[in-house]
C-alpha positions, -999 to 999 in steps of 0.1 A, spaced: -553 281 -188 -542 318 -192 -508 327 -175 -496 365 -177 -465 371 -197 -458 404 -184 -454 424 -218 -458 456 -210 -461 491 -227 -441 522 -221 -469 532 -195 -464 502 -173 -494 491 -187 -498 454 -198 -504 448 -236 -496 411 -237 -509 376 -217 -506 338 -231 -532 313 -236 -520 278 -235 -551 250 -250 -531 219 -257 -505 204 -241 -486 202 -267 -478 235 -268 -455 230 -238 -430 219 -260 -429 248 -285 -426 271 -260 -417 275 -221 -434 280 -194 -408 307 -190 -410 318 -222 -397 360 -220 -412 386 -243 -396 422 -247 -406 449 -264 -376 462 -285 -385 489 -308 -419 512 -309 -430 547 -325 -438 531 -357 -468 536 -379 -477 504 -388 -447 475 -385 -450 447 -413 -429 424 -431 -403 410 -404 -370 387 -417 -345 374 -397 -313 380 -413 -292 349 -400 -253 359 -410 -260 393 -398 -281 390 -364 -303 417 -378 -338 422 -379 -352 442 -409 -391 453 -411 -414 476 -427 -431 505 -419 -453 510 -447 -466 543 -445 -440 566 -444 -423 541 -470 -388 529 -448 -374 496 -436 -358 496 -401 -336 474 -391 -329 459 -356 -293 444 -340 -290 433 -298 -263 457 -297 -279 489 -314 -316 486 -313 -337 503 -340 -317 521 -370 -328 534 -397 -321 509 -428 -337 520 -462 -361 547 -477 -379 545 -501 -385 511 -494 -420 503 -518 -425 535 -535 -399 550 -559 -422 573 -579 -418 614 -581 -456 622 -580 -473 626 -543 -492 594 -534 -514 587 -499 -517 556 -484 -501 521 -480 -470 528 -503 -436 516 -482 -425 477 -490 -449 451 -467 -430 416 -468 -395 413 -470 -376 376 -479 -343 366 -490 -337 347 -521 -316 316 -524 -286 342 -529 -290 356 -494 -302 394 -513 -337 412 -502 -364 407 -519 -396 432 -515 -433 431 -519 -434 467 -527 -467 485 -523 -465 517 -542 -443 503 -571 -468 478 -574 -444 449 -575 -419 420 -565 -388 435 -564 -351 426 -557 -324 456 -540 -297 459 -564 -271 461 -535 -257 442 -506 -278 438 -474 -253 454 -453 -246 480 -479 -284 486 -487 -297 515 -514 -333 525 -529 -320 505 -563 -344 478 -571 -347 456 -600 -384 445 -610 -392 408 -607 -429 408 -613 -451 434 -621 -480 425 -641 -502 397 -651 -508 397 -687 -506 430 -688 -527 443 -661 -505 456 -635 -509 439 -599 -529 459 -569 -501 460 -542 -481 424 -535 -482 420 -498 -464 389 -486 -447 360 -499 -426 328 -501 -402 307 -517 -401 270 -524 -367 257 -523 -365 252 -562 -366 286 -561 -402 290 -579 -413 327 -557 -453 326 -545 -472 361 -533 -503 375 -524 -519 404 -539 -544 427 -520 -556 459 -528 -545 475 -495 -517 496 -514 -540 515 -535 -551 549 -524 -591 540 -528 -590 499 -520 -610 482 -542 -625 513 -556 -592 528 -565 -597 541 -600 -558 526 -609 -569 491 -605 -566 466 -632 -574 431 -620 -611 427 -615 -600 403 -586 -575 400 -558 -547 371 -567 -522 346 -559 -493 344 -577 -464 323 -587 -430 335 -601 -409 309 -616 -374 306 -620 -376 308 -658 -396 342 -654 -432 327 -660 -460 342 -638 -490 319 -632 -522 331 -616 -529 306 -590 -561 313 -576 -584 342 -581 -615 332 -557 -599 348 -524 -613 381 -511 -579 393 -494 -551 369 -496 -527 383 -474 -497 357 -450 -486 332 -469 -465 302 -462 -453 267 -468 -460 241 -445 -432 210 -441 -424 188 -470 -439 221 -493 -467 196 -506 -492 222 -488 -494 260 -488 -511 280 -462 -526 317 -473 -542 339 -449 -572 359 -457 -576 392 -438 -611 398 -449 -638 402 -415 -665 391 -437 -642 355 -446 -618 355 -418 -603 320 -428 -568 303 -435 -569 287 -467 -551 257 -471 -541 243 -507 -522 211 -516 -497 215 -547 -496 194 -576 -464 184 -600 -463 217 -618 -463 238 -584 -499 248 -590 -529 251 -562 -554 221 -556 -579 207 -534 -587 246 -516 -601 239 -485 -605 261 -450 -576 253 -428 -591 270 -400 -625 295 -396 -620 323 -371 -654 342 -380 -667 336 -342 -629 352 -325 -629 378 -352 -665 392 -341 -651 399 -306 -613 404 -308 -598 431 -332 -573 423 -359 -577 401 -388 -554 367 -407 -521 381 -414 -484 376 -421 -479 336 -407 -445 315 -405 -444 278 -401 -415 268 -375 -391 234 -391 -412 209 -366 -446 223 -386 -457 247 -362 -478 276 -377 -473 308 -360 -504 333 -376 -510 366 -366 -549 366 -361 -577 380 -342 -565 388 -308 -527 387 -320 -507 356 -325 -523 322 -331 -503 283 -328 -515 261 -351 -505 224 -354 -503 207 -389 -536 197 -384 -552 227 -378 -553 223 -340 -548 259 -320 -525 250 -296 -523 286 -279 -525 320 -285 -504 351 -277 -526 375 -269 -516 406 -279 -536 435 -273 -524 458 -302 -534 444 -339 -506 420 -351 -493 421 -389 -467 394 -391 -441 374 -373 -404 358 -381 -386 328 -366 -350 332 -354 -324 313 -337 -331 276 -349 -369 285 -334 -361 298 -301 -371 330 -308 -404 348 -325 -405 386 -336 -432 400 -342 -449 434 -358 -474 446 -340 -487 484 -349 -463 504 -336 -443 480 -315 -420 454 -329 -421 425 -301 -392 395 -294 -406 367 -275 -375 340 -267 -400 308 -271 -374 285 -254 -338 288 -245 
């Protein structure tokens, strides 16, 4: 069953529709379920958080290197720049901050493209200023390609991705150390672990309930999978196994596995080909939100009610139930 949603562009002209495939679905999200478009004119939107205490929306746009944020009452502001790359030299490319998350203290944490690193702002979130303080920027020695997105577990131990999409060249780029593309962990005693090395582009990644499992997207059109890995004692990957294979949508739909969030029922919300995918626990694709720009990432708000997400140059708000 398809059932238009009514998101339209500037133009009048629809970019949007909803695909429900499971019954289930009709309790994650009415059949009245509005989506908006609140803020466009970006290069390409990434990174979305939900700031709670604040009712603010912050988000990357990584090329010309800014965070914007969002508020009901004053729309899109300008919020911080530079945002992922502090150096003095000229660079092309992917250098602005990709995924933004808040540590247990409530400050912003970065996955900072250009810089090459995690990062924490060294000032308030309503007060914010280019100062960052490096978390993690190397793995024995070899500096990482460009962390992308990334999560914490509630002990506070800090997991990312790291694709080579900030470097000038990709893969090629002459500055790259890794022979591979990882996943890491950041502990709270400082300690970086390499968790896996075997994914092409690890990209969204995300906890799913009772953080015994981990979900990391791959955004690679040749292995266009969600990887799903169970987590032993020690907070370290086992049992890798595809959590879904969307090879036969990603040959006719653009866009790739992206940013994902995982809703406190166990919902997965994945950007994907086509725009935003609804997983259950299990794997099952509930629905879709079919979104005709390509989608980057999305952020849950308001106890669930509510789903942001980046797409391109739009940044969406769809109120999933009142």
């Amino acid at each position: 069953m398809t059932s238009n949603l009514g998101l339209t562009d500037g133009m009048g002209q629809q970019i949007g529709r909803f695909e429900r495939l499971h019954p289930d679905l009709g309790n994650i999200i009415a059949t009245d379920a509005k989506i908006e478009i609140i803020a466009e004119g970006f290069q390409w939107s990434e990174g979305p958080v939900w700031i709670e205490n604040k009712k603010m929306l912050l988000f990357s746009d990584i090329p010309p290197n800014t965070i914007y944020k969002w508020t009901a009452e004053k729309g899109k502001e300008l919020y911080l720049t530079p945002s992922g790359y502090t150096g003095s030299e000229p660079r092309k490319g992917e250098t602005g901050s990709n995924g933004l998350i808040l540590n247990n203290k409530g400050q912003l944490v970065l996955c900072q493209h250009g810089d090459r690193r995690m990062a924490l702002m060294d000032a308030p979130i309503d007060d914010p200023k280019p100062k960052f303080i490096t978390l993690a920027d190397n793995y024995q020695g070899k500096k990482f390609d460009s962390p992308n997105d990334a999560v914490y577990k509630s002990n506070g131990d800090l997991y990312f991705t790291d694709p080579p999409y900030g470097l000038e060249k990709n893969v090629d780029d002459p500055l790259k150390e890794a022979p591979y593309q990882g996943v890491y962990k950041l502990s709270v005693d400082g300690k970086i672990t390499l968790l896996t090395n075997t994914l092409t582009r690890p990209n969204g990644i995300a906890f799913m309930q009772g953080e015994k499992t981990i979900l990391i997207a791959n955004s690679d059109s040749k292995k266009p999978y969600w990887y799903a890995y169970d987590l032993d004692e020690n907070g370290l990957f086992k049992n890798e196994r595809i959590f879904y294979d969307a090879t036969k949508e990603a040959a006719k739909e653009k866009g790739g596995a992206d940013g994902l969030k995982v809703d406190q029922k166990g919902t997965i919300f994945a950007t994907g080909p086509g725009g935003i995918w609804i997983f259950d626990k299990t794997g099952t694709v509930l629905g879709k939100i079919k979104i005709n720009e390509l989608t980057s990432n999305c952020a849950l708000a308001d106890d669930d009610k509510t789903l942001y997400v980046t797409a391109d140059m739009y940044v969406l708000k769809i109120t999933l139930r009142k």
